[in-house]
N, C-alpha and C positions, 0 to 999 in steps of 0.2 A: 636392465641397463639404466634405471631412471638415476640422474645424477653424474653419470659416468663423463660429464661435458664440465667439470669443474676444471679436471687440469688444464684444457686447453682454453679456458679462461683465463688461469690465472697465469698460463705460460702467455697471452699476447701480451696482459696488463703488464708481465715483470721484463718482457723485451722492450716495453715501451719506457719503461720506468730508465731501462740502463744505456737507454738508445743517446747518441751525442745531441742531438737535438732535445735533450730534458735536459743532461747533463748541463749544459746550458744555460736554459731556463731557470734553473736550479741554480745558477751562479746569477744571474741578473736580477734575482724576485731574493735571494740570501734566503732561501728553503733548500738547501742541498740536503742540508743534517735531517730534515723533516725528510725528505725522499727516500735517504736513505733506511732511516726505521722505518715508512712503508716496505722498502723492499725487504730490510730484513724480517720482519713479520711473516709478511707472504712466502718466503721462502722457508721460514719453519711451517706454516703450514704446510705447504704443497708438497713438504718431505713427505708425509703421511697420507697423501692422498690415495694411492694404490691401495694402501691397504683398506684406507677407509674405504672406495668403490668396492672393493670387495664385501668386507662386512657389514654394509647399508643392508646386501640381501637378507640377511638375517636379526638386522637391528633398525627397526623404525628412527630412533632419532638419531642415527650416525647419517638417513640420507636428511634429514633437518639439517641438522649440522652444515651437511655441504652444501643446501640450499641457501642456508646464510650464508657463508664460505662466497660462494658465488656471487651472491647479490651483495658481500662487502666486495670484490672485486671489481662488476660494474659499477659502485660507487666511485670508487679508484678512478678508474677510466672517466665517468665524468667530470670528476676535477682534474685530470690530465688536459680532461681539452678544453677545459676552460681559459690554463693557462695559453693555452697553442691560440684561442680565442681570443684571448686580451692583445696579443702579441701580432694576429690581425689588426683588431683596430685599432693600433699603434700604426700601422702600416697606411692605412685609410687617412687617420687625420694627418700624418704627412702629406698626403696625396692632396687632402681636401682644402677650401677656403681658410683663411682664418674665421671667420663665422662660423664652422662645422669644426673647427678643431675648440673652439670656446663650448660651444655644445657640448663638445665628447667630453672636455675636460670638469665640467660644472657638472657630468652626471657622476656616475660611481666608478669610472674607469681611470680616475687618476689614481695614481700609483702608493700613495698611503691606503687610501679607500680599500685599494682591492688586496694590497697585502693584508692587511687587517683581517678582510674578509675573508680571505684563503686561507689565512693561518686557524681563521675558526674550523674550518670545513676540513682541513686536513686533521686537527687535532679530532674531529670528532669521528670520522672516517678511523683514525688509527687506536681510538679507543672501540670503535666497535670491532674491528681486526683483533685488537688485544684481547678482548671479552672471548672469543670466537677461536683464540689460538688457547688461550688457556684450559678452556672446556675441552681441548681433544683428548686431557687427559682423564678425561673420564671413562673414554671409550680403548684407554691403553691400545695407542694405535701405533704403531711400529713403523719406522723409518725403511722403505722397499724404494728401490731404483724397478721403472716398469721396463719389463724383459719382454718383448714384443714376442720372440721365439716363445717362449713357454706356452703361450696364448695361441700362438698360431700353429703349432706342430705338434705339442706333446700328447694330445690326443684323438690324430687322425693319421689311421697309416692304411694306405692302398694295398693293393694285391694285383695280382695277373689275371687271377679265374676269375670268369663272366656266363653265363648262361644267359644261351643267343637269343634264348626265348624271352628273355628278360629286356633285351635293348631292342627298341620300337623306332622305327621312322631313322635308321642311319644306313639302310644299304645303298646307297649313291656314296653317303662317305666314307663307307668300308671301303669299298671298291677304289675310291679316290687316293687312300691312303693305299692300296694292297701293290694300286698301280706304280705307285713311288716305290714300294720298297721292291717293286720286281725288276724296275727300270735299269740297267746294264749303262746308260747313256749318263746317269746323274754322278758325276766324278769315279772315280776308279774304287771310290769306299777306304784307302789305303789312309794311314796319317793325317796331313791337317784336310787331305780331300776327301773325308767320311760327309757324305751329306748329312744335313739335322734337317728335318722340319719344325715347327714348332706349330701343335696345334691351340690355337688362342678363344677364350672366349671366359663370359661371366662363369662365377661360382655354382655352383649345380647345373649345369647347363648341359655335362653328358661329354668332358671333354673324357677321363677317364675311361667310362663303358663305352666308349669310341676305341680309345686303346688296346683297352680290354677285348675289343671283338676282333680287333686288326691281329692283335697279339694270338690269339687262339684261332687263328686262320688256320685251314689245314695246308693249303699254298706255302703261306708264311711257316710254318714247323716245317714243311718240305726245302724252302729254298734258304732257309736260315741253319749253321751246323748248331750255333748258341742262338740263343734267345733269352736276354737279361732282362727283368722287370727289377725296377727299382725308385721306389717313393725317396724325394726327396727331402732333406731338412731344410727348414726356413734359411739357416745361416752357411749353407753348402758348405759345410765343412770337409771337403776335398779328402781327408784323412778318412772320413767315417764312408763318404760314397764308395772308395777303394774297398773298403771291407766288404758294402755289400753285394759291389759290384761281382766281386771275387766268391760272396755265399753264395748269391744267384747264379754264378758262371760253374763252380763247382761243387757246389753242396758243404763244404767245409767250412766248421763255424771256428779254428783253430788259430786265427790269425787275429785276434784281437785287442792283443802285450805286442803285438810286433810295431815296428818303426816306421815310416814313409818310404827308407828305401827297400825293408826286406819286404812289405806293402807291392813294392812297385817290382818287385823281381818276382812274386806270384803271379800278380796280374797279368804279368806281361807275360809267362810261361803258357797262363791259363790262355789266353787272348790268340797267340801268336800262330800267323797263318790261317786265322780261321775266319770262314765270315760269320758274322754275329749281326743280330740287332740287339738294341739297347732301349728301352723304352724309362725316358726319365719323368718321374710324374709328380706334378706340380709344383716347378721350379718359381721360385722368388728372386733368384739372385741376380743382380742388376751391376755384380763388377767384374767386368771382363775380364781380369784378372784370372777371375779365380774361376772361368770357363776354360780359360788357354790352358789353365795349367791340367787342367781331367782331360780335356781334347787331346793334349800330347800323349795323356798316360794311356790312349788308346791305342798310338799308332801301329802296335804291329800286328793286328786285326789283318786277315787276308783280304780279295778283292771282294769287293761289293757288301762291305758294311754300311749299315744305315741307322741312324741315332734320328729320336720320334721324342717331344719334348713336349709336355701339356704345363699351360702356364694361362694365366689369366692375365697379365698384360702384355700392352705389345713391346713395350723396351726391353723384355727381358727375351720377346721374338726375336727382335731387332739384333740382339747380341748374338745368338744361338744358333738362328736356323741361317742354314744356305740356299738355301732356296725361297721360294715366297712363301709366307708364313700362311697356316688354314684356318680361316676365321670361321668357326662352327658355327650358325644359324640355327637359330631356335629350332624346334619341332613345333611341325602343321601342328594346327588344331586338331584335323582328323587322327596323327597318330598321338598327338596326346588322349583323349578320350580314348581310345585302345586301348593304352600302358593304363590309362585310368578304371577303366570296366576291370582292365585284367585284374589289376592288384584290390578293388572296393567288392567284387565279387568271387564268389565261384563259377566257374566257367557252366554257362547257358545260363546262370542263377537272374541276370539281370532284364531277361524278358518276363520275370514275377514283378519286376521293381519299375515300371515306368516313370512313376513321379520323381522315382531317386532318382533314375538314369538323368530325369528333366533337372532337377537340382544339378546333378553331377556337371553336369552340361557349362551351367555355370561357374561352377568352383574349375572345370579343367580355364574356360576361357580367363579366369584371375589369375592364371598360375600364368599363362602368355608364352606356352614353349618352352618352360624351364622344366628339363626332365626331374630332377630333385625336387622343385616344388610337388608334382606331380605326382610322385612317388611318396611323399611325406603324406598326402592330405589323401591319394586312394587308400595308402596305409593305416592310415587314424580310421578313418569310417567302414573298412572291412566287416568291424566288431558292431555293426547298428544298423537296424534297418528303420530307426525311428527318423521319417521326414524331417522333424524340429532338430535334431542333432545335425542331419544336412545340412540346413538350411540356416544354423548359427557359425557353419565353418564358411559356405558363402558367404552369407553376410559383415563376415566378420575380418579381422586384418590378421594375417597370418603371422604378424610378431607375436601376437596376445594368445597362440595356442600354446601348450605343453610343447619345448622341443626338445629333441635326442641330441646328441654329439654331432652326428653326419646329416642331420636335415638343414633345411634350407638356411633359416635363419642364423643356427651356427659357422655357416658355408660363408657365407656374405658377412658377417661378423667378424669373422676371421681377417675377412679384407680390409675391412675398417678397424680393425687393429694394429693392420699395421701401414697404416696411413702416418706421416709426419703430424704432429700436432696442428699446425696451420691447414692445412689438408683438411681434419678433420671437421674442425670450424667453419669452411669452407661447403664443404661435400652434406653438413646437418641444414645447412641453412637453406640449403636446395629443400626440403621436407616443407617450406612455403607455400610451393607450386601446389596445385592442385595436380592429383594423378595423370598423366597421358598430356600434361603443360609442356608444348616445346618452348623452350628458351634460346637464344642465340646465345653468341661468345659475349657479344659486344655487349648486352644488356646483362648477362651474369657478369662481367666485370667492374660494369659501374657499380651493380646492386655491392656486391665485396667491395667494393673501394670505398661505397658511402658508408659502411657498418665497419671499415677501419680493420676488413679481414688480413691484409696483404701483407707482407713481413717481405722488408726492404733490405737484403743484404749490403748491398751499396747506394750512398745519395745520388748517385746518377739513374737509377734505375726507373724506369716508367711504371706504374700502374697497371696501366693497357699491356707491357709485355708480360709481367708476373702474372695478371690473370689471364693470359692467352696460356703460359707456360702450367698455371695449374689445373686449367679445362684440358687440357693437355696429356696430363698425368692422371687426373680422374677418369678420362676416354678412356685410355691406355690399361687402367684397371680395369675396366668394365662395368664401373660405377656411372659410368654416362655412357649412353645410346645414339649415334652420330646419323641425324636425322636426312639433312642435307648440306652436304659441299658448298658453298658458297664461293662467291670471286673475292669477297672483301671478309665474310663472317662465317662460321657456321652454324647451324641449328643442332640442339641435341633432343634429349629426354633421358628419363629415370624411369626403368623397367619400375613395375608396381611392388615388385620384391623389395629392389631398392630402396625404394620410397620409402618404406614399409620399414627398414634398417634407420636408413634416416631418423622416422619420428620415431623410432625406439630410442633413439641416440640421447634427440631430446628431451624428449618429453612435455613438458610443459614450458617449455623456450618459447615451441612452436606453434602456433594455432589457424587453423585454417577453416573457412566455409561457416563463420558465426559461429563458430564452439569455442568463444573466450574464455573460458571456466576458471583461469587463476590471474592473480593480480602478477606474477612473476613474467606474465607471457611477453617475448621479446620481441617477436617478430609474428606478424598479423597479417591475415590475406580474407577478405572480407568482400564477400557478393552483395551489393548493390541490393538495399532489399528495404519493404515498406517499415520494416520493424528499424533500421538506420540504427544509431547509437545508443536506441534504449536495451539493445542486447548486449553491451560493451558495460562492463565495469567502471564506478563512477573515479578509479583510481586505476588511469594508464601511466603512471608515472615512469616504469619500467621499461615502458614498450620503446622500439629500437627503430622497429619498420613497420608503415602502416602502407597499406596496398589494398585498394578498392578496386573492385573490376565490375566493368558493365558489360552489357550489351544492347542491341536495339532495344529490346523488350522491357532491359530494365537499367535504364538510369541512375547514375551516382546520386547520392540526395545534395540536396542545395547547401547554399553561404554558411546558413544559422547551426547546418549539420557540422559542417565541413571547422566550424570554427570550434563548434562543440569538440569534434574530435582534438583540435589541435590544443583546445585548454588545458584537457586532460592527460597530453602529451610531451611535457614540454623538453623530454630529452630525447627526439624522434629524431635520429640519421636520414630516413629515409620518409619520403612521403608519396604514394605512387598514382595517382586519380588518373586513368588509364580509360577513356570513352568517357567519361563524365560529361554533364549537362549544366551546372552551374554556371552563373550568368558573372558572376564578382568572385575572386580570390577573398577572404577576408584578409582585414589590416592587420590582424594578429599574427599572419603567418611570420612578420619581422621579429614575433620572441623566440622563434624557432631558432635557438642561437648556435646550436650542434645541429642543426637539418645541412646535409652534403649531396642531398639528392631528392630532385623537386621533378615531375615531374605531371602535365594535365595534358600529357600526349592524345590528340582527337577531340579535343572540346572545342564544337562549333560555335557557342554559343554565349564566351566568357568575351568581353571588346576590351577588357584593360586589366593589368595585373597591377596590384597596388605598388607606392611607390618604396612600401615598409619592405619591400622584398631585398633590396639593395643594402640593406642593414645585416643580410645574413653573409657574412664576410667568409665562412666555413663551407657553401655550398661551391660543390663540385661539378655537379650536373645540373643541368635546367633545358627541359625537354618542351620546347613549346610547339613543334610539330603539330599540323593538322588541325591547328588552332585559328581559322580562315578568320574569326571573325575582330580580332586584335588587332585595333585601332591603328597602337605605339608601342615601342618598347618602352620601358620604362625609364626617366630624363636620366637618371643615377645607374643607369647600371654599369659601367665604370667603375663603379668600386665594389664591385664584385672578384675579387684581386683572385680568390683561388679556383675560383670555373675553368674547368677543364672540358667539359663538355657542353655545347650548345646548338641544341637545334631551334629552327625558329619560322614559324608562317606569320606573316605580317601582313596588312592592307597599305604599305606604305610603298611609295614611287621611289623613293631613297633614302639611303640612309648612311649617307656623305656625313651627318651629326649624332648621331647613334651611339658612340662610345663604344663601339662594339673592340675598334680598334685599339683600344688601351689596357683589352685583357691581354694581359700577356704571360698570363697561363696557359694559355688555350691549347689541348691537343686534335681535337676535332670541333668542328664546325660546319655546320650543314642548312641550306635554304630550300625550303620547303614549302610548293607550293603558296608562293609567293606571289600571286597572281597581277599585283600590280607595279611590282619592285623592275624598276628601270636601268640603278646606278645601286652598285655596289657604296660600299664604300673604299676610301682612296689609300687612309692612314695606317696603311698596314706593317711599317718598320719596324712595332713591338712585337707582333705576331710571330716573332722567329723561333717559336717550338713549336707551331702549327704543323701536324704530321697528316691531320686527315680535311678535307676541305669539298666538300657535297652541294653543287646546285645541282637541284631537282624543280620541273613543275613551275618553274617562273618561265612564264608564258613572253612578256612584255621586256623579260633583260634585255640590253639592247648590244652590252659590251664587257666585256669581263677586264677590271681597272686595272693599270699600270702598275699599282701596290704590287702584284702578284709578286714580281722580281721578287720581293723583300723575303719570302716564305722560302729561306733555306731549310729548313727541315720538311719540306711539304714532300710526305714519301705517297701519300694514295690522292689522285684528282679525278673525280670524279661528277662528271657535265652532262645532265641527261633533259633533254624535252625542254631544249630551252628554245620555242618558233622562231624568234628574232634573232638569236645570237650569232653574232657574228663571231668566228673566233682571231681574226685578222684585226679586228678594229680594233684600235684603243691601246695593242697590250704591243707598244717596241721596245724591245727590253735594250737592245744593242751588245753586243759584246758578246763574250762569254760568260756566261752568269755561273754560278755556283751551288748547283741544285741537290737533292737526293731524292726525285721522285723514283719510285717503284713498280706506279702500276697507274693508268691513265685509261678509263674507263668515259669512251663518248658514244652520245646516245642520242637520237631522233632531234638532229642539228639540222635543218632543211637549207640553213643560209650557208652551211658547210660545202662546197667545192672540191676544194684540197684542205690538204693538214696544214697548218701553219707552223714554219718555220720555230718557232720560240717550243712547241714541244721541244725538240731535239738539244735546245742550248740548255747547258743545265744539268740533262736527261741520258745523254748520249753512251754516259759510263756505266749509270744505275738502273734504266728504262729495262723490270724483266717484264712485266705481262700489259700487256695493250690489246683493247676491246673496241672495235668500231662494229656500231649496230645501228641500224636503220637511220642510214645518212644516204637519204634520195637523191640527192645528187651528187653525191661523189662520184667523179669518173677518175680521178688519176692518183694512184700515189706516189708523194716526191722520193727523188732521190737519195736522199737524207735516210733513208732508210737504212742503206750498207751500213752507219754507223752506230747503229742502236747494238753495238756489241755485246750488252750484258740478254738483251731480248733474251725470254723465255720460251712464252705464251702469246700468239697472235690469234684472236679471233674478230672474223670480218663475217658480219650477220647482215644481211636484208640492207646490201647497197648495191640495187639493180643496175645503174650504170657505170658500176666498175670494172673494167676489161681486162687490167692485170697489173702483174704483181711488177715494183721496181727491179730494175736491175741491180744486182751485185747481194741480190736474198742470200746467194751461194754462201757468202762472206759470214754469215750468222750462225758462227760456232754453237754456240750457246743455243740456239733455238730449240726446242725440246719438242711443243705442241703445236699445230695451226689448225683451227678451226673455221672451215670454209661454208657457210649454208645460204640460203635466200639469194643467192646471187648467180644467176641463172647462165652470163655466157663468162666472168672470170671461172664458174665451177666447171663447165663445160673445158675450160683451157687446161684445167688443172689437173684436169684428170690420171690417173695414174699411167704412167710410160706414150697413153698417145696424145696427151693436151702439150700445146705449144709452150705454156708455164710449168710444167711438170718437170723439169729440171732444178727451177730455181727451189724446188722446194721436198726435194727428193733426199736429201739428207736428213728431213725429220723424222726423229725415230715416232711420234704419233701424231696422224692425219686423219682430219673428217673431212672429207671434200661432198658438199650436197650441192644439187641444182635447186633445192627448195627450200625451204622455213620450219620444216618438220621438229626438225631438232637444232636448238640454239641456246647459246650462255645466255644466261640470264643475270640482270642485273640485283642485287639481295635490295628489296624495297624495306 
């Protein structure tokens, strides 16, 4: 696969290229005619690139080729945002003094200066594109549109027969399935009421040999008169499943010249009055469409038909099944190691082999439950009883071995082929992480938004939704692992397969855990280690993302490192110092002129961030959490115009002068551990696309400021462990305010009594989930309650003097969950049918009512 990452390179650069916001640019700087020969360029190239990924395999300098290819494309992209850069600090010196506009203007950013200088940069950029497009004829490479089906289907077809002896560790889901299809209760089986299941899960994982066992049930042959198996094709061609519906249902291959209706007058002959199941196996198609229309062509199937659908994601569940979709769950450990002895030995052979068995041991625990792993790697070392062969397939990454068509690697490849191009860019860049790294939602969407992943269908659109929307889609495949539910985020991970797919994808983009080896490396994730940057290339010029991670043991290295790094750096998007120990930011971090994502999240030890930081007009994020020992913000930050993200620990009592309030970019915003912060600040009228807004940990707030009104977009609030707050004081809004909050999350408020009124103003249409958690004294809740219409989700954790619920709870249509725990005589009221509260809340279709603390929401720190 090395190189296989070209087109969706050059597909972001040439969306960026035709986006209206260059189109633009390209009209203001009189570079239109230059943009355009960049895109036309790139677009003869990228004709040829299918073929060229194909024939790299067999021709060393076709993957050269594309390695330039590539690396004139991020060229591309750095002078895209250079100009998106100049066009900031244009934005700045309006903002600024006269004295700071005479500065900007006396350096190189007045407007001859920098045309001049981009006109060089582009002319040399499209002379090395030209050099680069011309040479493809040497490798007579041929213009291919890439067909995702050829790739993912023309070489994988299922069947029915299984041998039971063969599939390990599924009789709980034999049985689970056997009970579905015996059940008389789940719709009549008639026309559009045929139940589907769909069973969901990652590629090799055993949904098939699941089917397969269920299918050759002797139950299932008894209580079924048909019984259809049928593999599906990638593009459901509704035409072609009729046929084979109709081979499998009758044995007749005769129907293959015929039309859709003389098609659907067999089917339905063969079908009709009967009951049948239908087992469709590894369905892709995601248009309902073209589900309703095979659905219909079923209906005259007698009583108690039942239709069983294997699919790897869950949207295509989602469409399909009638019921609740079966999400297959790895196999134990234990039964892996069985399937594994079984197939690496001959039976009793492995009490000769101890030490293998001890290897095996390992290689089953890398495989994590995937039955097709499992099966691929007992299969390869059947043939060996040499320990050193073992023990290079343990040690080794299972992309890097020999694989078949139907092994694992091809299995997950397949998926990743047919990923959208942005997808794919997206889902490699994850190969960062070290193995078994969970990542939240919220932290993989900044990291995509500072490396410029995101593809903006419309200018209204956020960020923060597109990357919720393609963690989303990646889940859904089974390319991500959903660690924990969260109230505001959630956690994932990347099975080691995955991973493993990943850095096949890119190869040397990627590099992780000090193994720099190429000057090409894009994105870099680097352990804290005494060797520091003498293991780093003295030419990072490429590099995209740099990410250091510490731990107690071992410390980020210091200023002289850290600056070192950023010398050699100087087109870094991303910069991640994560536990770090340095005492000063250096001053150079303000040439970082494309840096969008800053962050020294947990450094106790740094008191002041330089004031060169406010020079980087491009950054997005700026994480300064957990950073106890920071004096001040910095006097300029203010013209940091495009932060969108900011978190911040500070030693200051206020910050009423902060500037924090004239970002008005800002979508989240969060105070952290603020130990001596008293006073907000007030100026918050710009802040009107603030959608997320987090104090945490400020012990000393006294009052949450009047500003608040001004935050119409503020959809999540979230107030946790703040001793003094009062949440009455200070904040009278008056009137009816204009709000779109969502979700209101309060937390170990001791000066809290009742709820204050100004929740509800605002709130009262949009308010779905609300979290009250260890608020000691609360005993009453207002009345104001009845109107929280849209209410979802109510959970009230560990407020011991709360006695009960408001009247008019009945009134809350909409209510779905309540979560009652730590609260010892409201849970005692609430009790199901005999607590004197058990009315008002007997309409929720799901209730936890506890008298204890055992179990409770938790707030995602």
């Amino acid at each position: 696969m090395a190189e296989a990452f070209a087109a969706e390179v050059a597909a972001n650069v040439l969306a960026k290229l035709s986006s209206a916001a260059f189109q633009q640019i390209g009209c203001f700087w009189d570079v239109q005619d230059e943009f355009e020969k960049l895109r036309d360029v790139l677009m003869a190239i990228k004709a040829v690139l299918v073929d060229a990924e194909e024939q790299q395999n067999h021709n060393r300098e076709i993957t050269l080729w594309l390695q330039k290819f590539k690396d004139g494309c991020y060229r591309v992209e750095d002078l895209l945002d250079e100009f998106e850069i100049e066009a900031l600090r244009r934005q700045v010196m309006e903002r600024g003094s006269s004295r700071r506009k005479v500065s900007r203007f006396l350096s190189c950013s007045n407007s001859l200066a920098f045309r001049l200088r981009m006109g060089r940069k582009i002319k040399k950029v499209k002379d090395m594109l030209d050099e680069i497009e011309s040479n493809k004829s040497r490798f007579h490479l041929l213009e291919r549109h890439h067909r995702v089906k050829n790739i993912i289907h023309g070489q994988r077809e299922t069947y029915s027969f299984v041998k039971t002896s063969d599939v390990i560790g599924r009789d709980e889901d034999k049985e689970n399935m056997v009970a579905f299809l015996m059940d008389p209760t789940d719709g009549d089986g008639k026309g559009d009421d045929i139940p589907v299941l769909a069973i969901v899960g990652i590629g090799g994982i055993g949904k098939t040999a699941l089917a397969q066992l269920v299918f050759n049930d002797e139950r299932v042959k008894t209580h079924f008169w048909l019984r259809i198996w049928v593999c599906v094709t990638e593009d459901f061609d509704v035409k072609q499943l009729m046929i084979k519906i109709i081979k499998s249902a009758t044995g007749t291959t005769m129907c293959k010249d015929m039309n859709k209706e003389e098609l659907h007058k067999v089917l339905r002959d063969g079908l009709k009055g009967k009951r049948f199941l239908i087992v469709l196996d590894d369905v892709w198609n995601e248009d309902k469409r073209k589900w309703i229309e095979l659905k219909d062509l079923l209906a005259t199937g007698g009583q108690g038909c039942k239709i069983i659908c294997t699919t790897r994601t869950h949207k295509v569940a989602a469409i399909t099944s009638t019921v609740p979709q079966y999400d297959l769950e790895h196999l134990s450990y234990e039964n892996s190691l069985s399937l594994f002895l079984r197939l690496a030995f001959k039976e009793g052979e492995e009490v000769q082999h101890k030490n293998l068995v001890r290897i095996g041991e390992g290689i089953v625990r890398k495989c994590k439950g995937v039955a097709l792993a499992v099966k691929t790697l007992g299969s390869l070392l059947c043939s060996t009883r040499v320990e050193y062969d073992w023990e290079l397939v343990r040690d080794s990454e299972i992309w890097k071995l020999e694989q078949k068509e139907n092994d694992i690697l091809p299995a997950l490849k397949l998926s990743y082929d047919h990923l959208p191009w942005h997808l794919k860019q997206c889902f490699a860049f994850c190969s960062v992480f070290p193995k078994d790294f969970e990542f939240n939602s919220l932290q993989l969407t900044l990291l995509w938004t500072g490396n410029g992943f995101l593809q903006y269908s419309n200018e209204n659109e956020e960020p923060e939704d597109i990357g919720n929307r393609y963690i989303h889609e990646l889940w859904s495949r089974s390319f991500f692992q959903q660690v924990e539910e969260g109230v505001f985020y959630s956690t994932f991970k990347m099975h080691d397969l995955v991973h493993d797919l990943a850095l096949s994808v890119v190869q040397n983009e990627v590099n992780s855990f000090n193994h720099c080896s190429t000057r090409h490396v894009r994105h870099l994730w680097l352990e804290a280690s005494g060797q520091g940057a003498s293991t780093l290339p003295n030419n990072l010029d490429h590099l995209r993302s740099l990410i250091i991670s510490s731990n107690e043991e071992q410390k980020a290295s210091g200023e002289s490192l850290i600056a070192d790094y950023i010398s050699r750096s100087k087109h870094l998007r991303v910069l991640h110092l994560v536990d770090s120990s340095f005492e000063q930011l250096p001053n150079s971090i303000g040439y970082l002129k494309h840096l969008r994502y800053l962050s020294i999240y947990g450094n106790g030890n740094i008191e002041r961030l330089p004031n060169s930081i406010c020079n980087l007009q491009s950054l997005q994020t700026l994480l300064l959490g957990g950073c106890r020992g920071i004096e001040a913000l910095p006097k300029d930050i203010r013209y940091l115009i495009s932060l969108r993200t900011l978190c911040i620990t500070t030693k200051q009592a206020s910050l009423q002068e902060s500037g924090i309030g004239c970002l008005s970019s800002l979508r989240f915003l969060r105070f952290y551990a603020c130990g001596n912060l008293k006073y907000l600040f007030e100026d918050m009228q710009r802040l009107t696309a603030l959608r997320i807004l987090v104090i945490d940990e400020c012990k000393n707030l006294i009052s949450l400021p009047p500003g608040l009104k001004y935050l119409t977009a503020l959809q999540i609030l979230v107030i946790s462990d703040c001793e003094k707050l009062d949440l009455c004081m200070g904040l009278e809004l008056g009137g009816e305010q204009a709000g779109s909050l969502r979700k209101l999350f309060i937390r170990g408020l001791p000066k809290v009594v009742s709820l204050p009124q100004w929740i509800l103003l605002g709130s009262a249409k949009t308010l779905q989930q609300l979290y009250i958690i260890g608020l000691e004294n609360l005993s009453t809740l207002p009345r104001w309650f009845r109107y929280l219409m849209s209410l979802q989700t109510l959970g009230i954790i560990d407020c011991p003097k709360l006695l009960s619920l408001p009247q008019g709870m009945q009134q809350l249509a909409a209510l779905k969950q309540v979560g009652i725990t730590g609260c010892p005589k409201l849970g005692k009221r609430c009790m199901k049918q005999t607590g004197e509260e058990w009315p008002k809340i007997a309409h929720v279709p799901q209730l936890f009512v506890s008298n204890d603390s055992e179990t409770s929401i938790t707030y995602d720190e």
